[in-house]
C-alpha positions, 0 to 999 in steps of 0.5 A: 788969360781967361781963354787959356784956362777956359781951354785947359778946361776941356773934356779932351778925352770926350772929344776924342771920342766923339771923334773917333766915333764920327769917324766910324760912322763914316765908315760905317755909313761907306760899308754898309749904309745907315741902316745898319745895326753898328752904325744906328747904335753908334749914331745914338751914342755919339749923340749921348756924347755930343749931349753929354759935351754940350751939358757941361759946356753950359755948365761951365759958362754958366759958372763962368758968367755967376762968377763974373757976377758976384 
């Protein structure tokens, strides 16, 4: 039950794009290799997004494990 609510919990729209951005990159990376401006500025980001992902992913098992504490 723990699982089901843990999942509910989840960042969908973050998710979604990060991957729509992984996407991208791709494609990016096809068109015109990775030195190109759109695709190094879309590498930073998707990397602020994957920092931002894993930060509340801590946070919340973090809380999780305080709350099984008390």
């Amino acid at each position: 039950m723990g699982t089901t609510k843990y999942s509910q919990d989840e960042n969908n729209k973050l998710l979604m794009e990060i991957m729509n951005l992984r996407i991208n990159l791709s494609e990016l990376y096809a068109q015109s290799g990775p030195s190109s401006t759109n695709y190094i500025s879309d590498s930073i980001k998707l990397d602020l997004l994957i920092n931002e992902y894993l930060d509340e992913k801590i946070s919340k098992l973090t809380s999780i494990a305080q709350d099984q504490l008390i």
